[in-house]
C-alpha positions in Angstrom: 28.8 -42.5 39.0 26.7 -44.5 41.2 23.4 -44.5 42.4 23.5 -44.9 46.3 19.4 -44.8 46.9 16.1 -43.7 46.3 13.7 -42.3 47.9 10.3 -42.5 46.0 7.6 -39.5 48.1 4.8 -40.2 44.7 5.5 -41.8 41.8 2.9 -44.5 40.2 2.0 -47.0 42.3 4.5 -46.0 44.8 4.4 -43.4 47.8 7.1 -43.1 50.5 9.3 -46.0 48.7 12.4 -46.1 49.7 15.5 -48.8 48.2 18.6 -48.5 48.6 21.6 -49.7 46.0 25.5 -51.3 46.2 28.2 -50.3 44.1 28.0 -53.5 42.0 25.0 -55.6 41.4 21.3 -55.2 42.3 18.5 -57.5 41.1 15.3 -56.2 41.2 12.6 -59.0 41.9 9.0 -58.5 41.3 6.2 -60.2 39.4 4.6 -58.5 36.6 2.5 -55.3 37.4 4.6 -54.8 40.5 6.2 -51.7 39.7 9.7 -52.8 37.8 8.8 -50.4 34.7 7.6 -48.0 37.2 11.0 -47.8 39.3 12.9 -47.8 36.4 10.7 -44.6 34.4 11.6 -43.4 37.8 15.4 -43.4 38.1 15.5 -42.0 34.5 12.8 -39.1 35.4 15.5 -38.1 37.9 18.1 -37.9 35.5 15.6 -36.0 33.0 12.9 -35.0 34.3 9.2 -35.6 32.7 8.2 -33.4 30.3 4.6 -32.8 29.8 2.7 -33.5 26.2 1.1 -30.7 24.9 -2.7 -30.9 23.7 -4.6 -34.2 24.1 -1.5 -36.4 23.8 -0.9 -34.9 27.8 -3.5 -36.7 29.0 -1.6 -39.7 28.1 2.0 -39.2 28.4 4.7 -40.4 30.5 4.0 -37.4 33.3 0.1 -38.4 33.4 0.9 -41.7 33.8 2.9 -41.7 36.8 1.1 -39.2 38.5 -0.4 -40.2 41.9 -4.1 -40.4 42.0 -4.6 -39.3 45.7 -3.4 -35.2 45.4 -2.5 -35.3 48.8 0.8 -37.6 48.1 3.5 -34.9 46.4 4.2 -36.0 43.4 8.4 -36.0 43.9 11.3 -38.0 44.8 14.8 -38.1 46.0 18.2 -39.7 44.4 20.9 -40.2 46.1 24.3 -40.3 43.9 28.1 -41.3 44.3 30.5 -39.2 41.8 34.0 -38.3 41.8 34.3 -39.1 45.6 31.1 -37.2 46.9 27.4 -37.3 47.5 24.9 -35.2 46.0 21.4 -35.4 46.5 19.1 -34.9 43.7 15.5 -34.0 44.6 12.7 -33.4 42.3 9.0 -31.7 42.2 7.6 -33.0 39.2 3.9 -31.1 40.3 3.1 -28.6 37.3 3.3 -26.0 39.7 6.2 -27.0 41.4 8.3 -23.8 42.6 11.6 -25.6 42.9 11.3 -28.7 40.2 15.0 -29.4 40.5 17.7 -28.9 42.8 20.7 -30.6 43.8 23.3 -30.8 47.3 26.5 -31.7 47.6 26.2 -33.2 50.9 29.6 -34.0 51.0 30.7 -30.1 51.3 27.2 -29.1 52.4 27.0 -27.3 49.4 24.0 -26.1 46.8 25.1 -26.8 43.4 23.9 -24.1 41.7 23.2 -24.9 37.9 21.7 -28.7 38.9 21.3 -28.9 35.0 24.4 -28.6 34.0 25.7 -30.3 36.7 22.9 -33.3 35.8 24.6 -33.3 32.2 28.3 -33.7 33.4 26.9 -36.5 35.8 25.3 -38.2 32.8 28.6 -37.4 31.1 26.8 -35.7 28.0 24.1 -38.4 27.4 20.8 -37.5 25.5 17.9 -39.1 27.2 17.0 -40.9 24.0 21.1 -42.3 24.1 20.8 -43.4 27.4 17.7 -45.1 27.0 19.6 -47.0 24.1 23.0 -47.5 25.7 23.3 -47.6 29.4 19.4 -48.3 30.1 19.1 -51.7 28.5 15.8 -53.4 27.6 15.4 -56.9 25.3 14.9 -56.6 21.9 11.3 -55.0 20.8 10.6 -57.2 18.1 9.0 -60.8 18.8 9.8 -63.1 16.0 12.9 -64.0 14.8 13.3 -62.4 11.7 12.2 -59.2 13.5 14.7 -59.5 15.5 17.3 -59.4 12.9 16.0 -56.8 11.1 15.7 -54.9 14.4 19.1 -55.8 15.2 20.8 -55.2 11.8 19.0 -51.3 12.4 21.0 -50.4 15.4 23.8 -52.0 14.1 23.8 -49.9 11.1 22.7 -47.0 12.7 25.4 -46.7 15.4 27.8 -47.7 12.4 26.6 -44.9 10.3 25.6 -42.1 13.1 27.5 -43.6 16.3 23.8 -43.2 18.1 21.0 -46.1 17.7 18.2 -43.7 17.7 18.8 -42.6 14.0 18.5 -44.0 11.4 19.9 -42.7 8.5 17.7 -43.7 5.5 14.6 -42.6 7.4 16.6 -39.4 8.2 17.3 -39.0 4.6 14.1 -39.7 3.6 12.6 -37.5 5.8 15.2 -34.4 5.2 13.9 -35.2 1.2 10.3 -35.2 2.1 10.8 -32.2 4.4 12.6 -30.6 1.5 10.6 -31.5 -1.1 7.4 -29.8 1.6 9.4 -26.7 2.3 10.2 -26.2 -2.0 6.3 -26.3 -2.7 5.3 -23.4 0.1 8.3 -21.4 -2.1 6.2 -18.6 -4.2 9.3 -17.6 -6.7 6.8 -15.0 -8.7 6.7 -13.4 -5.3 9.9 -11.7 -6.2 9.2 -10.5 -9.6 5.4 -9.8 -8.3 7.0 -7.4 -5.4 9.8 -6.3 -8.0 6.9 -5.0 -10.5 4.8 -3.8 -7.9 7.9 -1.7 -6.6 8.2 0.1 -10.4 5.2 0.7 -10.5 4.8 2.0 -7.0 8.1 4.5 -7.6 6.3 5.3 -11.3 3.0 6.2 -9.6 4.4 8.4 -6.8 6.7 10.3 -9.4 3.2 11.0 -11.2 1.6 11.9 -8.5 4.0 14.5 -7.3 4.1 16.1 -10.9 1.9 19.3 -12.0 -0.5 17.6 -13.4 -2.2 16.5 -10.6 -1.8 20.4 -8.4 -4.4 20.5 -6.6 -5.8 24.3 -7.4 -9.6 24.0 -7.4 -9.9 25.9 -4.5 -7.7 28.9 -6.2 -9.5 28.8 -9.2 -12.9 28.7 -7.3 -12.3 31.5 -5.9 -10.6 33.3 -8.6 -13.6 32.5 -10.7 -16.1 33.6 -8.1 -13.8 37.3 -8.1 -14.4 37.0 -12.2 -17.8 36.3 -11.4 -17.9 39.2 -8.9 -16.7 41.5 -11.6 -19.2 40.1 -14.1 -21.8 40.8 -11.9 -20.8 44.6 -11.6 -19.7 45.1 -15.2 -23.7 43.6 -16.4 -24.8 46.7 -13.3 -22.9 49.1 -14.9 -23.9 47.8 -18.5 -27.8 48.4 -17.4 -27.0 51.5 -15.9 -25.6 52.4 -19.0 -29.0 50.8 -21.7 -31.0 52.6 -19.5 -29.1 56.0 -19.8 -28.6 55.5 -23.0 -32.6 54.8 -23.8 -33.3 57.9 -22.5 -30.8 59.7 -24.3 -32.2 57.6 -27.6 -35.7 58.7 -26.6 -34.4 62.4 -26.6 -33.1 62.3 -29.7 -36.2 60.2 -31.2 -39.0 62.8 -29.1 -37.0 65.0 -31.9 -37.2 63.2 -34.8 -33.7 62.1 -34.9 -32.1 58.5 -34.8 -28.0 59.7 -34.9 -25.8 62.4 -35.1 -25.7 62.6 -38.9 -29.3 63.2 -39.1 -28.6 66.1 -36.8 -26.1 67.4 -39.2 -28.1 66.7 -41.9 -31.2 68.8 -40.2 -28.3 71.6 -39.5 -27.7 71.8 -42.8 -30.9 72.0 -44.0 -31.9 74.1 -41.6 -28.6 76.2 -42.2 -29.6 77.0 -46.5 -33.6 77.1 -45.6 -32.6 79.8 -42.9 -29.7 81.6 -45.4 -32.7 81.9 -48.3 -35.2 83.0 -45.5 -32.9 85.6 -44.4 -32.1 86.5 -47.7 -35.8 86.9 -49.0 -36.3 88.8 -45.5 -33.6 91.4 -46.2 -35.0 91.7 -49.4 -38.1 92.1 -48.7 -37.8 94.5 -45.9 -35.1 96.8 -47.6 -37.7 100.3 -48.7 -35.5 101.4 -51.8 -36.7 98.3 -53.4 -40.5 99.4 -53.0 -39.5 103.1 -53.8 -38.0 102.1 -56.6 -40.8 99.7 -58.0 -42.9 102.8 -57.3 -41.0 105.5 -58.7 -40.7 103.2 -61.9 -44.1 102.8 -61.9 -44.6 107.0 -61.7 -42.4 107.5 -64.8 -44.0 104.8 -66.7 -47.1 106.7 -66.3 -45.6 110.1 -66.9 -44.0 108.3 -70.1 -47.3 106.9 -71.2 -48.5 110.6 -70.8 -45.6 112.0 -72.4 -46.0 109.4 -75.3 -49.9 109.7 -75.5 -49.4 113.0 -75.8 -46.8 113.2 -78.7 -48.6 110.7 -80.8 -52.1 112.9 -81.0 -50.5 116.3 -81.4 -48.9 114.0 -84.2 -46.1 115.2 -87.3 -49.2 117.1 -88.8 -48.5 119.9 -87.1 -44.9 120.1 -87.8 -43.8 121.4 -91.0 -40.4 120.6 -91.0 -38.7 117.0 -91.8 -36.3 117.7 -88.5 -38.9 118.5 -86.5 -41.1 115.6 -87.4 -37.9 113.7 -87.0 -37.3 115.1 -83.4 -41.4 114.6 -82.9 -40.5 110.8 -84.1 -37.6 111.0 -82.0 -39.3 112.1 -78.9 -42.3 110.1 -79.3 -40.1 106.5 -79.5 -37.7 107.6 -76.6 -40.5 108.5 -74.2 -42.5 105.5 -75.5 -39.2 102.8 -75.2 -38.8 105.4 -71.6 -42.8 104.3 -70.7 -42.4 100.7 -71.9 -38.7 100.5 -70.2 -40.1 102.0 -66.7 -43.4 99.9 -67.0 -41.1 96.7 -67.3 -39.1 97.4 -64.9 -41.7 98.5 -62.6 -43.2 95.2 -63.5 -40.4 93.3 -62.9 -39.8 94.6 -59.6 -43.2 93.8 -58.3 -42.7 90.5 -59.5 -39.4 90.3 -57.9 -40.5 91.5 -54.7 -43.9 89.3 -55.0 -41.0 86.3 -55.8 -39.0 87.4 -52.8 -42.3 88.1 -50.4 -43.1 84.1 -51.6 -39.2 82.7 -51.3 -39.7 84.2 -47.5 -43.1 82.9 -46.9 -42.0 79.5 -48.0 -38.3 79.6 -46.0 -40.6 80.6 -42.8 -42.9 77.8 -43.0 -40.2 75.1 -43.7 -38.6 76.9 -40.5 -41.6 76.7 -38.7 -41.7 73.1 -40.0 -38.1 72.3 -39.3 -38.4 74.4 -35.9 -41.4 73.0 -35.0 -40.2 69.1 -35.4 -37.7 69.9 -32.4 -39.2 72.2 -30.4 -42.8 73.2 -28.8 -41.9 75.6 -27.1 -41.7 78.5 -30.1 -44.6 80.5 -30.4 -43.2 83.0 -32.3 -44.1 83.2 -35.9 -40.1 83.3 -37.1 -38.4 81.2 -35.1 -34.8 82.5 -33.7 -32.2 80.7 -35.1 -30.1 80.5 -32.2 -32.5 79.0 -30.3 -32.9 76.6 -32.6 -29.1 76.4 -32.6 -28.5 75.5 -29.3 -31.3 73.0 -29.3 -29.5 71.2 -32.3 -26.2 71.4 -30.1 -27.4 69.8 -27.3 -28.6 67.0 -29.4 -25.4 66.6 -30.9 -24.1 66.7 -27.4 -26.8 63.4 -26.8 -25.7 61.9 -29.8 -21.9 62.3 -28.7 -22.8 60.7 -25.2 -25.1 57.9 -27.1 -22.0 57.3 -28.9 -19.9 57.6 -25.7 -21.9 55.1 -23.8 -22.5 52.5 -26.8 -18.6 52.7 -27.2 -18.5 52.3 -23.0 -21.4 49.4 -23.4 -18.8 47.9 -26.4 -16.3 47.9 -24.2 -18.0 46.2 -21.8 -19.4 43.7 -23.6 -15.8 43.4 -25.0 -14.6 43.1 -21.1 -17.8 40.4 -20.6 -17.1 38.4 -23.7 -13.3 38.5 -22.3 -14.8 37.5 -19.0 -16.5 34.8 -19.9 -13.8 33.4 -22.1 -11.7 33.4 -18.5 -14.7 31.8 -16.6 -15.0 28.7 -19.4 -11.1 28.9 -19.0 -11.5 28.7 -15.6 -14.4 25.6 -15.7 -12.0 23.8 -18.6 -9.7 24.1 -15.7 -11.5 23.1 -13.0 -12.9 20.3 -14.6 -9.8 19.1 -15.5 -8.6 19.0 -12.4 -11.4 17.3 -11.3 -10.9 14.7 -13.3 -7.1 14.2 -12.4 -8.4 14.9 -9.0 -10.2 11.8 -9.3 -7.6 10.0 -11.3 -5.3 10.9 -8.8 -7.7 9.2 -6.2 -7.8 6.3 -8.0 -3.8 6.3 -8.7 -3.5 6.8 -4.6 -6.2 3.9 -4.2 -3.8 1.8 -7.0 -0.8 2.8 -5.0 -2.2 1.7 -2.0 -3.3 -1.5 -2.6 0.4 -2.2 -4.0 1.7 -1.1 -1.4 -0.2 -3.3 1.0 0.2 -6.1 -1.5 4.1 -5.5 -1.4 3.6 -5.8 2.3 2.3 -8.7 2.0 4.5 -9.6 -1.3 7.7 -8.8 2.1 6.2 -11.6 4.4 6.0 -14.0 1.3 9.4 -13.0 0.6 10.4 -13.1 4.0 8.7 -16.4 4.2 10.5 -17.7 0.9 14.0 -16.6 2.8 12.4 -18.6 5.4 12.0 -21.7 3.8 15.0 -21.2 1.3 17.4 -20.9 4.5 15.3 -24.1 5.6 16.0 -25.8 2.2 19.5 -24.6 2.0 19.6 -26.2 6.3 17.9 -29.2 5.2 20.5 -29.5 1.8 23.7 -29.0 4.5 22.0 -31.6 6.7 21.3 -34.0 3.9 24.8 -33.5 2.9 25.9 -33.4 6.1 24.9 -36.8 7.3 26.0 -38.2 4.2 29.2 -36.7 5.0 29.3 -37.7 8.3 27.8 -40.9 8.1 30.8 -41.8 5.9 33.0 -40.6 8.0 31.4 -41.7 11.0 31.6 -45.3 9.5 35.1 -45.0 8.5 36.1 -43.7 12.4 32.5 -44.3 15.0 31.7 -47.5 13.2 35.4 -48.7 13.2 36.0 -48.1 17.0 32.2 -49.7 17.5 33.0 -52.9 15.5 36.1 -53.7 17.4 34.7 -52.7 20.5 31.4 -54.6 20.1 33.2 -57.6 18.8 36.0 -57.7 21.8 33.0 -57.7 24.0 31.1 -60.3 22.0 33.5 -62.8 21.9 33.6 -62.5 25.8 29.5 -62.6 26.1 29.8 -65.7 24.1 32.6 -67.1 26.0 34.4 -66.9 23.1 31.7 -68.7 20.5 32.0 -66.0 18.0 35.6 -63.7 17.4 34.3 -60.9 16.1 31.2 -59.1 14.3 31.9 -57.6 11.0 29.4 -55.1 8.4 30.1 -55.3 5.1 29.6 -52.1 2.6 25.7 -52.9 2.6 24.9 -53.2 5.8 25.2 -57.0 6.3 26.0 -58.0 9.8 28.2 -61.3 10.1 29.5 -63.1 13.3 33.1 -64.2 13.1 33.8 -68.0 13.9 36.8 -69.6 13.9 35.7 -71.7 10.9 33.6 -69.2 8.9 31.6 -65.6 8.9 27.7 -66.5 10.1 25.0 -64.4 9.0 23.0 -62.9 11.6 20.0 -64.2 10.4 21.5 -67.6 11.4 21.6 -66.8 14.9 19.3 -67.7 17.7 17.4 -65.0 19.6 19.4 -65.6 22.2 23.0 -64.6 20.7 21.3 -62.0 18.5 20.1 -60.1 22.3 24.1 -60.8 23.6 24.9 -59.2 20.2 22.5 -56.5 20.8 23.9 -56.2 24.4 27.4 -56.0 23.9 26.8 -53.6 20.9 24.6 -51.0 23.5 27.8 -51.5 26.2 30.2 -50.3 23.4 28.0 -47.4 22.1 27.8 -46.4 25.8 31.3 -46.7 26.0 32.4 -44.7 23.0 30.2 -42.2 23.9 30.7 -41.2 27.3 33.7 -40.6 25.9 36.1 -42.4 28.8 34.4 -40.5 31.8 33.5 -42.6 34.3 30.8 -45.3 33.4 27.5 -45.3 34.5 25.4 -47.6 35.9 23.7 -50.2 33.7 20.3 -51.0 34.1 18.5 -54.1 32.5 15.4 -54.5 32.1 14.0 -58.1 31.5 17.0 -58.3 29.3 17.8 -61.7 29.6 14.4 -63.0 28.7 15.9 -65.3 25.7 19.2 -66.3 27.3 19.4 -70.0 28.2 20.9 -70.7 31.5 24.2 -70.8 30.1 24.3 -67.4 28.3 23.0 -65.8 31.8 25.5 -67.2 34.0 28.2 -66.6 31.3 26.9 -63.0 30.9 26.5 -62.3 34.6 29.8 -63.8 35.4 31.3 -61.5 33.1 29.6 -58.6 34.2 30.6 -59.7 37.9 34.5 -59.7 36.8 34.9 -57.4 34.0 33.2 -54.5 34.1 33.7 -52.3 36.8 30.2 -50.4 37.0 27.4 -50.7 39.2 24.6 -53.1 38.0 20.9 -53.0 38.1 19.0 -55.9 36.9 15.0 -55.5 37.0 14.0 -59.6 36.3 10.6 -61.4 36.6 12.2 -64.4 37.1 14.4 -65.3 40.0 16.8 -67.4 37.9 19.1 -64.2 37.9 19.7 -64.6 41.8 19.3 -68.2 42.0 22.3 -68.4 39.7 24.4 -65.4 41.6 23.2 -66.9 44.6 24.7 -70.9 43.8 28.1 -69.1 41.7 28.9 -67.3 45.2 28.2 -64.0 43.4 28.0 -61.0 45.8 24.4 -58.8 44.8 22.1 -56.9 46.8 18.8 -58.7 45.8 15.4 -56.2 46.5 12.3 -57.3 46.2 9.1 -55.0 45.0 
């Protein structure tokens, strides 16, 4: 590849620039601050583009820099290329709001290549920007003393030995994949595992117990089925006062009456029963007639006796002159006297009996009217009638059978009330309970919550620990990796590089030096015919040959024998003597077939082209 021209529209310090290039050499003159760094920053942004800083390191970056100042100049420029026998035109926008940034003609077919960036990377034949700033685009050594230099040097020479690319460097990488490592390990939370683990038991536990019978949720069931026992409470205590207050009057009844029970009715009945059998007695008695004829007819003979008797003892046995007749006088006058006394006594007897019986009925009738009148006031007749007093007695002992009736029906009751408020405290046990598991069950869904958000969280940690475990295991692959590599790399890479860069050195030196060697530690040594230099022996000048003709191998090696690209120096030659630059551009000019851009302060570069008859296109800036 070779770059034909550019064609600068904005870039820096430049505006509608245009150079154009031969297929060999090209020195670039200008003083300092002219615009050398700028026209080189340009030719790479058209290879790569400018990528924009983010945050406050943009207003200071590479794209901030070289960004015109008047807005009206569009920031953008053309490149004109040579590659496998046609033209393409590269054309960028670098503007931020650039609608095409890149594109890229084949003007040799008239043709739009359609993916310019891969087409850019087959041009550049693989090249990272960061490999072709340190091969192909080829500055002096950064460091200004001398021992700088070798340390500087002995860096890229062990860097492309161990990686094949001068940009890394494998300690620091090392280091840095430790320190990474080592930053990566500490954000690792192993308990978060265990934690979410634990948390997951418990959580499975928890919802298990929650789910069991315990925590049913029948409050509402039971409130209701206790309001319904409540319900029949409150009619059972209605009937119970309908039935107090039938039963006081029933009570009252029977008290009004002089009774407290049934068995004081019986015992009444009773009484009543052998008061009323002697009354009835002493009244049939009493009223039968006989027994008055009879007291009176004994009371007639007595007399008549008495007569009789009165009448046998003054005619007296005087008169009678017999024994038998005296005896028969005797006779007579102690039968009719026994007959006299006999009727008289029982004459007497019977008026006592019947006075006896006329007493035994008085007394029966008042206990009657006693008895009768303690349960009735409606008898106004002096002998009460029994059946009256009968059926009274029966209805009472029909009151006292209800009394009984309704307390048995007011037991029951109570018995039913007792039995409902042992369901009620059931039911309040019961509710309460559940309450209470209610409530623990709140707090167990409040526990079970919070793990579960804490095991959501506990999965990001986790996630995160995957995270940085896949970056550990990455970072231990790399690590091992680059050892790996860098081994072999320095067995094959740094093997190639060695012999390239010291075929290429002995020519820079015009054959001073042979070779270059590394030993296992890094040491660089130049090869003489007479003995193995270190390179902290050199002079600045042979160490920058050794650093340029260790760039132009890396840059060979790694564009992989595609064509080679353009080389382009920048103030490269700085510490070559006159000597080492003609030898070096003479070289240049007859070995290597590449095209050749030289950006030089000085104008020893053309004055020595110029006076060896070397053919170069010479711009000035």
């Amino acid at each position: 590849m070779k770059i034909l021209e550019i064609d600068i529209k904005g870039f820096g310090k430049f505006h509608d620039r245009h150079i154009e290039f031969n297929d060999k050499l090209n020195v670039i003159y200008g003083y300092n601050e002219t615009g050398k760094s700028t026209m080189h920053t340009f030719i790479r942004a058209m290879f790569y583009g400018l990528e924009r800083a983010r945050g406050r390191a943009g207003r200071h970056d590479t794209w901030s820099r070289y960004e015109p100042w008047d807005i009206e100049i569009p920031y953008a420029g053309v490149m004109r290329v040579w590659h496998d026998g046609e033209v393409y035109r590269i054309e960028r926008n670098f503007s931020k709001n650039a609608s095409v940034p890149l594109s890229v003609v084949n003007e040799t077919r008239g043709l739009v290549v359609e993916s310019p960036k891969a087409f850019l990377n087959e041009l550049m034949c693989g090249l990272t920007e960061t490999a072709y700033i340190n091969t192909v685009s080829i500055g002096q050594l950064k460091s200004a003393t001398d021992s700088g230099m070798v340390n500087e040097l002995k860096h890229h020479i062990s860097n492309m030995n161990s990686t094949g690319n001068f940009s890394i460097n494998i300690t620091k990488a090392s280091t840095f994949l430790k320190s990474q490592r080592k930053t990566f390990a500490s954000q690792i939370r192993p308990e978060a595992s265990n934690a979410y683990s634990s948390n997951l038991a418990e959580i499975i536990n928890i919802e298990k117990e929650i789910n069991s019978p315990i925590y049913s949720n029948t409050i509402a069931a039971l409130k209701e089925a206790r309001a319904a026992n409540s319900q029949k409470e409150a009619k059972l205590l209605e009937s119970k006062k309908e039935l107090i207050e039938e039963l006081s009057q029933n009570r009252r009844i029977l008290e009004d009456n002089g009774f407290d029970d049934r068995n004081e009715i019986e015992e009444f009945k009773s009484d009543l029963d052998y008061v009323y059998k002697n009354f009835d007695s002493a009244k049939n008695k009493v009223s039968k007639q006989h027994f008055k004829f009879t007291a009176v007819i004994s009371i007639l003979l007595s007399g008549i006796f008495a007569a009789v008797t009165v009448y046998l003892f003054m005619s007296g046995p005087e008169n009678l002159t017999s024994s038998s007749s005296i005896l028969k006088h005797n006779i007579f006058l102690g039968i009719s006297a026994l007959l006299c006394l006999g009727f008289l006594i029982a004459s007497e007897f019977m008026i006592k009996s019947f006075s006896s019986q006329r007493r035994i009925l008085k007394n029966a009738t008042s206990e009657l009217l006693e008895l009768f009148d303690g349960i009735t006031d409606d008898i106004k007749e002096p002998l009460p009638d029994i059946n009256i007093l009968n059926k009274k007695l029966d209805d009472l002992k029909d009151i006292s059978l209800k009394i009984s009736d309704l307390e048995k029906k007011i037991d029951d009751i109570n018995e039913e009330l007792s039995q409902i408020h042992d369901i009620e405290e059931k039911y309040n046990i019961e509710i309460e309970n559940q309450q209470k598991n209610q409530w623990e069950l709140e707090k167990q869904i409040e526990h079970l919550s919070n793990l579960k958000d804490e095991n959501t969280a506990l999965k990001r940690v986790i996630a995160e620990n995957e995270r940085l475990q896949t970056e550990v295991s990455a970072i231990d692959m790399a690590y091992n990796t680059i050892q790996n590599l860098s081994h072999t790399i320095r067995n094959s890479f740094g093997m190639h590089l060695n012999t390239e860069a010291s075929m290429l050195i002995k020519e820079i030196t015009d054959g001073a030096y042979d070779s270059m060697s590394v030993d296992e530690n890094l040491n660089v040594f130049m090869n003489t015919k007479d003995k193995l230099v270190p390179i902290e022996q050199v002079s600045s000048g042979t160490m920058d040959q050794i650093y340029l003709a260790l760039r132009l191998a890396s840059a060979k090696l790694l564009q992989g024998g595609q064509g080679p690209l353009p080389l382009i120096f920048d103030d490269s030659f700085v510490n070559y003597d006159e000597h080492r630059l003609y030898s070096t551009l003479k070289w240049f000019n007859e070995f290597y077939d590449t095209q050749i851009i030289v950006f030089t302060c000085h104008t020893r570069e053309a004055e020595l082209l110029e006076s060896s008859n070397i053919e170069f296109n010479l711009i000035q800036i």
